[in-house]
N, C-alpha and C positions, 0 to 999 in steps of 0.2 A: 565687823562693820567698819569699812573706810572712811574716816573722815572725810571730810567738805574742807578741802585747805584752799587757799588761797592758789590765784593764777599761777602758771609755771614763768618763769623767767624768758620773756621776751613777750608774752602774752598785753593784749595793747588793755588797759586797765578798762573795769567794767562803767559804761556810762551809766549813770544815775539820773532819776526822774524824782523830784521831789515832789509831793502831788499836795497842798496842804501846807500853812507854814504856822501852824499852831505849837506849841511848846513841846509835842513829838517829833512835828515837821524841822521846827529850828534844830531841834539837836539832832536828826538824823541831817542835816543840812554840813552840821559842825562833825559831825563823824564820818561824812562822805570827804571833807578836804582835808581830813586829819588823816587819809588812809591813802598809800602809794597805789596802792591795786583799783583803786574807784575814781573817774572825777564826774562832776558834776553837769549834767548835761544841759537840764533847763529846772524849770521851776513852775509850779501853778499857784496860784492865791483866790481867794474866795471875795477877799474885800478890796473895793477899787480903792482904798484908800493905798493898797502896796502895792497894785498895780505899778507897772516899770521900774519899782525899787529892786537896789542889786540885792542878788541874793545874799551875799557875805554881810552886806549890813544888816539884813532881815533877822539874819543868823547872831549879830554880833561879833561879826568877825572884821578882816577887812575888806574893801569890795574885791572882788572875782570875774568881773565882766560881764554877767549873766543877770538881765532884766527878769523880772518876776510879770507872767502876763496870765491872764484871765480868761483867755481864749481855748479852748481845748484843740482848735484847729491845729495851732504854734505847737504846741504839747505832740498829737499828734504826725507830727510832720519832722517831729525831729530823730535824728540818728543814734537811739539808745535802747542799751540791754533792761531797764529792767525801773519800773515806776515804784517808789515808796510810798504807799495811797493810806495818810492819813487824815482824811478831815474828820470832824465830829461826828459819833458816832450816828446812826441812821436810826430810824424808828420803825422804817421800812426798808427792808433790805433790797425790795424791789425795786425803790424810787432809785437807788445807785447803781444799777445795772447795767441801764444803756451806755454808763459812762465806762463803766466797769469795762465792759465787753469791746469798747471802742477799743481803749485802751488794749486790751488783749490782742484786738485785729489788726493793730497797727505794726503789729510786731517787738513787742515791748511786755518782758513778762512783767509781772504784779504780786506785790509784795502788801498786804494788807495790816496796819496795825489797826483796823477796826470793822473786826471781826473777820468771816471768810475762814477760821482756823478748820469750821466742817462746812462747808457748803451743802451736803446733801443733809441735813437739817431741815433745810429749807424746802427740801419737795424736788421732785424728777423735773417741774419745767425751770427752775431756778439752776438746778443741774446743767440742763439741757444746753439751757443757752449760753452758760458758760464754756463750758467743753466746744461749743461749736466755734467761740468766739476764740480760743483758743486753738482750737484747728487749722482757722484759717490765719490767724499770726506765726503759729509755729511758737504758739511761748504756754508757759504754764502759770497759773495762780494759787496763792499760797496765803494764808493766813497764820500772824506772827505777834507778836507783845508779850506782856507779862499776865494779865489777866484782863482777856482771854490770854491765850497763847503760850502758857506756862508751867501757870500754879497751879492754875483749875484744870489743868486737862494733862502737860505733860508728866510734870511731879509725883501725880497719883500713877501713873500709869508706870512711872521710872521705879516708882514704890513696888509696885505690885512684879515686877524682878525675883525680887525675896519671896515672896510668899507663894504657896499654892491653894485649892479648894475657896477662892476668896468668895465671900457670900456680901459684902457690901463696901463701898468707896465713897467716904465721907471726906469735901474739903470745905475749908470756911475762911474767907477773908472780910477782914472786919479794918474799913482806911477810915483816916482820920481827916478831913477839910477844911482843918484849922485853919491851913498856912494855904488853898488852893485858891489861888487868885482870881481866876474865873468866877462872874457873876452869874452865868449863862447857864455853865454847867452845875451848879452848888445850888443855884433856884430855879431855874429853868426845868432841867435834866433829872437831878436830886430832888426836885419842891422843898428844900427847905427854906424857911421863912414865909410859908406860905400858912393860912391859915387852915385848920381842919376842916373845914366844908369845903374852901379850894382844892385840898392835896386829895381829899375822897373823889370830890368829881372830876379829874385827874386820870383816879386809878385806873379805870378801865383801857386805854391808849398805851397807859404807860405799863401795865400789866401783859400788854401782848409784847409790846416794845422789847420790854427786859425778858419776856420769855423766847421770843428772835435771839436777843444776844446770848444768853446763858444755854439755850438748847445743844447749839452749836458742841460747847465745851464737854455737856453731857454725853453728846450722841460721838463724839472720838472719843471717848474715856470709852464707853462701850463698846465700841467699833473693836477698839485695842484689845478690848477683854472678852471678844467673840460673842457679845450680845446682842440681841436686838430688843430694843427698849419700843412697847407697848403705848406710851404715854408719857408726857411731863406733866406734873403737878405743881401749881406756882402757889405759893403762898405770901401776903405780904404783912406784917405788922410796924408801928409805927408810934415814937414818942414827942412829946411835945417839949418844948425849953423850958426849966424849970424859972430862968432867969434870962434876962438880954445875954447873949452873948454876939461877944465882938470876932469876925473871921475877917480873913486878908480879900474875900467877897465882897465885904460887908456884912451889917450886922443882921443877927437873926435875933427877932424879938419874945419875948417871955409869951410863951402861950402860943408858939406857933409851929412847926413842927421841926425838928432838929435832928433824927434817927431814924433811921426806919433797917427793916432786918427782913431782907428778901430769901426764901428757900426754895428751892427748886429740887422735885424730887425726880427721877426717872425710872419707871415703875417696869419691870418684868415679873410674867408669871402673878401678876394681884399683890406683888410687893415695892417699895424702896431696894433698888438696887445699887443707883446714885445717886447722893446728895450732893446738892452746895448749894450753900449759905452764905449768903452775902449781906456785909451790915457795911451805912454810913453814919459816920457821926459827924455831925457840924464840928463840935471841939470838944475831943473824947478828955480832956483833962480836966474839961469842967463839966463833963456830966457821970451818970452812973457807973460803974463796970457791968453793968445787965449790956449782957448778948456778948460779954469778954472785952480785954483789950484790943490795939488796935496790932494786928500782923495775919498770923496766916495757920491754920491748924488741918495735918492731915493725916487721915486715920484709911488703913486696909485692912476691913475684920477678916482674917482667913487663917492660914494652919503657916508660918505665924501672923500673928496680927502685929500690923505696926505701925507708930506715930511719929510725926514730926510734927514740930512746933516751931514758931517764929515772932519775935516780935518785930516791929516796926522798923528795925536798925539795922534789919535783913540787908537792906542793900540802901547806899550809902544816896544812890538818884533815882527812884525810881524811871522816872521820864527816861534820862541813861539809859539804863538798862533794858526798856524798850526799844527803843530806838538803835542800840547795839545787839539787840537779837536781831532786828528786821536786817542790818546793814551785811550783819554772819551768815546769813542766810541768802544771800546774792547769788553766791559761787553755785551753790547746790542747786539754788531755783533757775536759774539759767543753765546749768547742763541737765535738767532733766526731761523725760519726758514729754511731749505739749498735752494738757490736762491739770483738772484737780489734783495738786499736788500740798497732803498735809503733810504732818509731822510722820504720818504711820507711813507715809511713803516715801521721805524722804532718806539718805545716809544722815550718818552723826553730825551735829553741828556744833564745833568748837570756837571760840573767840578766837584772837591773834595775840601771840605774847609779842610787846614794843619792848627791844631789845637797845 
């Protein structure tokens, strides 16, 4: 398999679409003007409060020239290879579509870090009108991150390499929200700090939601491994704070909900084929070890079976290293194909050694 390297020498550097300036947006912002091969073409923002701010201060950087606008028309209309579409995750994968698909038809491939890693997950008319939207741009889309886009879906699959006769594919990540800043996401997203009669009448919204994003991961994990998965089963359980505790959210109050440990099963043939198990802890150092520490564990039962384990220290940013998958993945997703284009279809994708 050929790597995905970087442009050839006189090749004019890939223009970049930031789509999103949240803490993935800002550092893929900072990774597109840290790299010779990429510049920065425009920018989108959600809240008028950045509206016309330069992107580089957005970023943390120094300004760059590039107003930050709010309009999809500007977006649209401008002359670049290839959009980095992160805003906050969707509940509904459909409500993001039109924008999606604009995008695609503008001539501007897409690079998603939230979600998209399987689109046919979602059903043949969610298919449909992406493939078409990409027909008429000439560009392809692509779903990318750590999880999704990684751990849960690549990892097991780069696993299962070694093994043969495999009869089950077990991953489990378990983050810790001590230090995540986000109010939004930590109670809004997560319900923690919310009380048990809130987070239960809740569940049902949220129950389809997280079964949207996690299907995705399942159904390439199976794709990869020549199945076709009958059904997901979601299951959810859910602990309360034994005591206040303080997060970089703010606090979450004794007695109100602080964990919870989502599984998702993908059933062939009347069995678990794939698992993954996802836990959040408000602040895993002052509560239990029930449902493990916080990192990453994965198991391929087959002839032979094998595990990898991880804790937390895996990788040094997580944000980083999302955001440096989606930027590695330029090259490949702009020469391929126009279409869905996942991990199973892509060539290898390697970083860049800064020499």
């Amino acid at each position: 398999m050929i790597p995905a390297d970087a442009p050839s020498t006189g090749r004019r550097p890939y223009r970049v679409v930031q789509w999103a300036t949240g803490a993935l947006g800002r550092s893929a912002i900072r990774g597109v003007l840290d790299r010779d091969d990429m510049e920065l073409a425009g920018v989108w923002v959600h809240s008028p409060a950045k509206e016309g701010a330069d992107a580089g201060a957005l970023a943390g950087r120094a300004p760059v020239g590039i107003a930050a606008t709010r309009d999809i028309g500007d977006i649209l209309a401008l002359d670049a290879d290839c959009v980095v579409y992160a805003p906050s995750p969707a509940h509904d994968r459909f409500s993001e579509l039109d924008t999606i698909c604009a995008l695609l038809a503008s001539g501007k491939n897409l690079i998603s870090l939230s979600g998209l890693v399987y689109p046919r997950a979602h059903g043949p008319q969610f298919v449909g009108e992406l493939e078409q939207a990409c027909k008429r741009g000439g560009t392809s889309v692509h779903g990318s991150g750590v999880s999704a886009g990684f751990m849960a879906d690549v990892m097991p699959l780069v696993l299962s390499r070694l093994s043969r006769r495999i009869t089950h594919v077990y991953a489990r990540e378990c983050s810790d929200f001590a230090r995540h800043p986000s109010w939004r996401m930590v109670h809004d997203m997560l319900g923690f700090g919310k009380t048990e009669e809130a987070y239960q009448g809740a569940l049902r919204p949220n129950r389809a939601a997280m079964r949207s994003m996690f299907a995705e991961s399942l159904h390439l994990v199976a794709a990869g491994l020549g199945v076709d998965l009958d059904e997901i089963d979601v299951d959810v359980d859910y602990r309360l704070a034994g005591t206040d505790l303080a997060t970089a959210a703010g606090p979450i109050p004794r007695g109100t909900v602080a964990a919870a440990r989502w599984t998702f099963s993908g059933l062939a043939a009347g069995r678990p084929v794939i698992t993954v198990e996802v836990v959040h802890k408000a602040d895993a150092a002052r509560m239990p070890d029930e449902w493990g520490r916080p990192g990453y564990s994965l198991r391929v039962d087959g002839r032979p079976s094998l595990t990898l384990t991880i804790d937390q220290d895996w990788v040094s940013d997580v944000i980083s290293a999302a955001s440096g998958h989606a930027l590695n993945s330029v090259p490949a997703v702009c020469a391929a194909e126009p279409g869905i284009r996942t991990y199973l279809d892509l060539p290898m994708i390697s970083g860049r050694m800064h020499i």
